[in-house]
C-alpha positions in Angstrom: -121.7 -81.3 164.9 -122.5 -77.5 164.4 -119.1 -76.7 165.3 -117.9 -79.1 162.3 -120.4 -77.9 160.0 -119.2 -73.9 161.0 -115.6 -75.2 160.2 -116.3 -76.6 156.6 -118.0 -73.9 155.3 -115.2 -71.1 156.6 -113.1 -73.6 154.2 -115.4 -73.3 151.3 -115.8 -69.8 151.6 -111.9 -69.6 151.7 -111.2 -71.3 148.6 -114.0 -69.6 146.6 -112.4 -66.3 147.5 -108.8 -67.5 146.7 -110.1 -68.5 143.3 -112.2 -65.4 142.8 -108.8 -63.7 143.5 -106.5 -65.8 141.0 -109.3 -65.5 138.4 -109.3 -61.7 138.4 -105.4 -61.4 138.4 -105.3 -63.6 135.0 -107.9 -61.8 133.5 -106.2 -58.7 133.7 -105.8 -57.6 129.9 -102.4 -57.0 128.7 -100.7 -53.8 127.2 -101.0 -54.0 123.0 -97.5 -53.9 121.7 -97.8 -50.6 120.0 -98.4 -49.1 123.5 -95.4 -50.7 125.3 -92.9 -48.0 126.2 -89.9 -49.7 124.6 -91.7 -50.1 121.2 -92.6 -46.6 121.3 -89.0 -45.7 122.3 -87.9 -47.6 119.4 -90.1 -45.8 117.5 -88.8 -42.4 118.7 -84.9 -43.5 118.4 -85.2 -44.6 114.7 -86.7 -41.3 113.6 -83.5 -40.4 115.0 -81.2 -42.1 113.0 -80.4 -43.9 115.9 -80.4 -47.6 114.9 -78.4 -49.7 117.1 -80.0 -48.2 120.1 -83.7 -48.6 118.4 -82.7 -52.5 117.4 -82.1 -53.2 120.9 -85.5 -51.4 122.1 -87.3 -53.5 119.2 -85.6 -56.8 120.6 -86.4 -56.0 124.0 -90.0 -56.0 123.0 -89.8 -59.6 121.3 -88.0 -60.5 124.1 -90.4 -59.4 126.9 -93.3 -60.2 125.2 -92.7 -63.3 123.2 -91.4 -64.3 119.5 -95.2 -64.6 119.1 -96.3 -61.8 120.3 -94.4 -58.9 118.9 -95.3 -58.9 115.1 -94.6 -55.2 114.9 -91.0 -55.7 116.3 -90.0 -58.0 114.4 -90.8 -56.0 111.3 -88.9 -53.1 112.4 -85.8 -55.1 113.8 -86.1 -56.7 110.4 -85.7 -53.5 108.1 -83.0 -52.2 110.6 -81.3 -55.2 109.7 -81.3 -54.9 106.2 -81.0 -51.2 105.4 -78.6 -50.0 108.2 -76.9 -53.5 109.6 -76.4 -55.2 106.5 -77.2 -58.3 107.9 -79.8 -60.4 105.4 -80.1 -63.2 107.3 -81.2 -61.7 110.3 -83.5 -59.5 108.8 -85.0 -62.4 106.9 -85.9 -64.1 109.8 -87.9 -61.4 111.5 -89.3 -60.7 108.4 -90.9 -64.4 107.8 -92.0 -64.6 111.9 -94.2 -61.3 111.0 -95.4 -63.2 107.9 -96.2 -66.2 110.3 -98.3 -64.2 112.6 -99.6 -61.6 110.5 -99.6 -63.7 106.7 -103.4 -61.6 105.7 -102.2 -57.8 107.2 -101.9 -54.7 104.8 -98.5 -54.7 105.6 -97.9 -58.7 104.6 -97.3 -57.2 100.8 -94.4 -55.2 102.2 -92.6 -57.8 104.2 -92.7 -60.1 101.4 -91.1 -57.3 98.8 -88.6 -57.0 102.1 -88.0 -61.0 101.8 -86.9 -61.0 98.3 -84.8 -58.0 98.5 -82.8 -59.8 101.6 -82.2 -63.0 99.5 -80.9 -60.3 96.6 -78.7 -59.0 99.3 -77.5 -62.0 100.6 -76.5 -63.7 97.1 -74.4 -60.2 96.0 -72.3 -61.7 99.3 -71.3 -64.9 98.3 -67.5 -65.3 96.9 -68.0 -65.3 93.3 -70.7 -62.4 93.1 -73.5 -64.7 91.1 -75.1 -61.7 90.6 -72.6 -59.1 89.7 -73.8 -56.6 88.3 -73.2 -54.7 84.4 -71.4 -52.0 85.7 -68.7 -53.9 86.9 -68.1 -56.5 84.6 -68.1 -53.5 81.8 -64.8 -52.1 84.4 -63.3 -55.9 84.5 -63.3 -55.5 80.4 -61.7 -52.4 80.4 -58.8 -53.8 83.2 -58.4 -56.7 80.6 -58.2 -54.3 77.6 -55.6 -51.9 79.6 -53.4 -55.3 80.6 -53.5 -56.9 77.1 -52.0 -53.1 75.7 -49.3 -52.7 78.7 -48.1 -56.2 77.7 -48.4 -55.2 73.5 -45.7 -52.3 74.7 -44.0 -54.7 76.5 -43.2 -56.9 73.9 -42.0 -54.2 71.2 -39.7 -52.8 74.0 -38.0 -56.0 74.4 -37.6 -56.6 70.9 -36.0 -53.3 70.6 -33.7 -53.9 73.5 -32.7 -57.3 71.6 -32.0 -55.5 68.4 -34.4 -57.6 66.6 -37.3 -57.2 64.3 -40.2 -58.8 62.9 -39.2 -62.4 60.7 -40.4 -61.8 57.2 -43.5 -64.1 56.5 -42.1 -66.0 53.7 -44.2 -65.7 50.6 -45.2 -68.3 47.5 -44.6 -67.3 44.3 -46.8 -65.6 42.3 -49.3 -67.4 40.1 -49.4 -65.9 36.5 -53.5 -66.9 35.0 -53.4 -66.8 31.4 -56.4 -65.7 29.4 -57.7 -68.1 27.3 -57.9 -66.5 24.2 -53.6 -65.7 24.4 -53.4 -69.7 24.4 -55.5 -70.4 21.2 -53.3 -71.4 18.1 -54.4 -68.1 16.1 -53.0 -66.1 19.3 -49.8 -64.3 18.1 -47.4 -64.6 21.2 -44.0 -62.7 21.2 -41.0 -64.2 21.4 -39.8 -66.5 24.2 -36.2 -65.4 24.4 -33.3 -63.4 22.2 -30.2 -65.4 21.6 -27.2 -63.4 22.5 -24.5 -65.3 22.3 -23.9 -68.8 20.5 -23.9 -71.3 23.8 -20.6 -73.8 24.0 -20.8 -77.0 21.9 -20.6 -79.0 25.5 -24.4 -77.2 26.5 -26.9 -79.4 25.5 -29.5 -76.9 23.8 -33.4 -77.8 24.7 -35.6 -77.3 21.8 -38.3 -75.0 22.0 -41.8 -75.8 22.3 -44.1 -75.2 19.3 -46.4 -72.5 18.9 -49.4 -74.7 18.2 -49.2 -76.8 21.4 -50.4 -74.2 23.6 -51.4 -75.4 27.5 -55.0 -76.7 27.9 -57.3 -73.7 28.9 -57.3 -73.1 33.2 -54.0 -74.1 33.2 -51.7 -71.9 35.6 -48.8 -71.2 34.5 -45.7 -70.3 36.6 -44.2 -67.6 35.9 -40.1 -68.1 35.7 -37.9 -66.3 38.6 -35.5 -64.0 36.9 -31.5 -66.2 37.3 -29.7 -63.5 40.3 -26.6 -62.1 38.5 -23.9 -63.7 40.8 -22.5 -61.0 41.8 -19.9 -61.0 45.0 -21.7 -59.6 48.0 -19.9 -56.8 49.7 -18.3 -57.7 53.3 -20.1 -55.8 55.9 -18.2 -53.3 57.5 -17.3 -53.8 61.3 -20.2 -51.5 63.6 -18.6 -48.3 64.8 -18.8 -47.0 68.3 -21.5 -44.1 67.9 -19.5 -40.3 68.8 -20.7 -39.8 72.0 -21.6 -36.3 72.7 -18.8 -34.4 75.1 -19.5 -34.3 78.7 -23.0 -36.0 78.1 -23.5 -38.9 80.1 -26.8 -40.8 82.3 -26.3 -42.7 85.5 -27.6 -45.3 85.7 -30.3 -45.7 88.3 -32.6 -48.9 89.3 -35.4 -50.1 86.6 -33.5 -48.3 83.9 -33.4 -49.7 80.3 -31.5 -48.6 76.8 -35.2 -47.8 75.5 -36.2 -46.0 78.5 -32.7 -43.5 78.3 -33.0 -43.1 74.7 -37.2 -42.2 74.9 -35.8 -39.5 78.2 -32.9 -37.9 76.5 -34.2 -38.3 72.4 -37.7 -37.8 72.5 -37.9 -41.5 71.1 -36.6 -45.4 71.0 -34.6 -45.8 68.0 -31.2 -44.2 69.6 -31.1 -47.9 72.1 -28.3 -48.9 69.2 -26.5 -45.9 69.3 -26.1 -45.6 73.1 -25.1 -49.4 73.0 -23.0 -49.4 70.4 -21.0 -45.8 72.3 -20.8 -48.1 75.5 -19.8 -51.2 74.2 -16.6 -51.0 76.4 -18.5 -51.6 79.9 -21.7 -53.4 78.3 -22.1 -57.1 77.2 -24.6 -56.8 75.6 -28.1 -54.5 75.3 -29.7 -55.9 78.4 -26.5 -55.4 80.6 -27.7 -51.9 82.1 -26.7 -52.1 85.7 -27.2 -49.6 88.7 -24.3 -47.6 89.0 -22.7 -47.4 85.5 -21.8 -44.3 83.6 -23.3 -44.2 80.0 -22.2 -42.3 77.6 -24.8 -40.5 75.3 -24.5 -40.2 71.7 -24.8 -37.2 69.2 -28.6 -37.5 68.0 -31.7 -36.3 66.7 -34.4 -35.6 70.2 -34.0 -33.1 73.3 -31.2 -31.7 74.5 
């Protein structure tokens, strides 16, 4: 019995020590994250304007210690991620854990301003650019201005290499008011028309209207167009080859055009009929300007 009795309380006495032991080993405190050696070494290497290396001293921290447990870190990974990575959405993320553990700290403020300039960051990213910017839309105006000219000089080159100009914009004819006092009856007006010569008996002659039947008053009244004198229009004389100048001549090379020859050699565009109409022996017509052919250059006004 005494023996059994010795036996149980060895046992006892073991397991209160074994607990004893475990109980001290848990309570050991732990290290604050400011003093690990890998936060301060992140510390040391940013100062440096070493980021990637500090990122991955910062993430070894969260890593070691816990997502939950390394506020500090994840504020620092966070602004390495914005400023120096790029990277918004990462830096969001450890910006909001901080703001989880921490939502009350001085430096909550600072995160927060750190939030909103991530989500800034992150929408200039997106195809489209929602938020472009002044300065370059102003530039996109200018492009647009600078395309819409090029294409104006374009156009008047290619009517110049057709030989053609503006179409006159046909125009109605003009509208002659007359004052009211010329139409009252007391109104002395001048006489309509001088006889010349006696008409032919077969002419039926219309009688004129009376004086004292003038047009109401507002009452536009049309002036007459002037009868053309038929007179027999002269036939145009057949276009002469321009004198080309001796021994001047351009070969042609790629991209080349009448109007481009005649701004090189004359200073200006209006010789492209003279140098088609000297070359009209090897040239259809004023767009046929191939590679490779020999034009002659005519006698004109420009450089020489």
């Amino acid at each position: 019995m005494t023996v059994r009795r010795t036996l149980c309380a060895a046992f006892a006495l073991g397991v209160l020590l074994l607990g004893a032991g475990c109980s001290d080993r848990d309570s050991v405190p732990t290290i604050s994250e400011i003093d690990e050696p890998l936060y301060v070494q992140g510390l040391q290497l940013k100062r440096q304007g070493r980021y990637p290396e500090a990122l991955t001293a910062f993430l070894k921290v969260i890593d070691k210690r816990g997502a939950r447990s390394a506020p500090e870190s994840h504020v620092e990974a966070g602004v390495i991620f914005l400023d120096h990575a790029k990277d918004p959405i990462y830096a969001s993320y450890h910006f909001r854990r901080y703001l989880e553990l921490q939502p009350n700290s001085k430096q909550a403020e600072f995160v927060r301003g750190k939030v909103t300039a991530a989500k800034r960051e992150f929408a200039r990213s997106i195809p489209g650019r929602p938020m472009e910017d002044q300065s370059v839309r102003m530039q996109s105006d200018d492009e647009v201005a600078t395309l819409r000219r090029e294409n104006a000089e374009l156009r008047a080159e290619l009517a110049t290499l057709r030989g053609g100009g503006a179409m006159p914009v046909p125009r109605a004819p003009r509208m002659i008011t007359v004052p009211e006092e010329a139409l009252t009856p007391s109104a002395v007006l001048p006489p309509v028309a001088t006889v010349v010569d006696a008409p032919p008996a077969s002419t039926p002659v219309r009688p004129a209207m009376p004086a004292d039947r003038p047009p109401p008053p507002g009452v536009q009244v049309q002036a007459p167009a002037p009868s053309p004198v038929a007179t027999p229009a002269p036939k145009p004389a057949p276009p002469r080859p321009a004198p080309a100048a001796a021994g001047r001549t351009h070969l042609v090379a790629q991209k080349d055009t009448l109007y481009g020859i005649s701004v090189k050699y004359y200073g200006n565009g209006r010789q492209v009929e003279a140098i088609y109409q000297a070359n009209r022996d090897v040239m259809k017509d004023r767009t046929d300007v191939r590679p490779g052919m020999t034009l002659k250059l005519p006698a004109g006004e420009g450089r020489r």
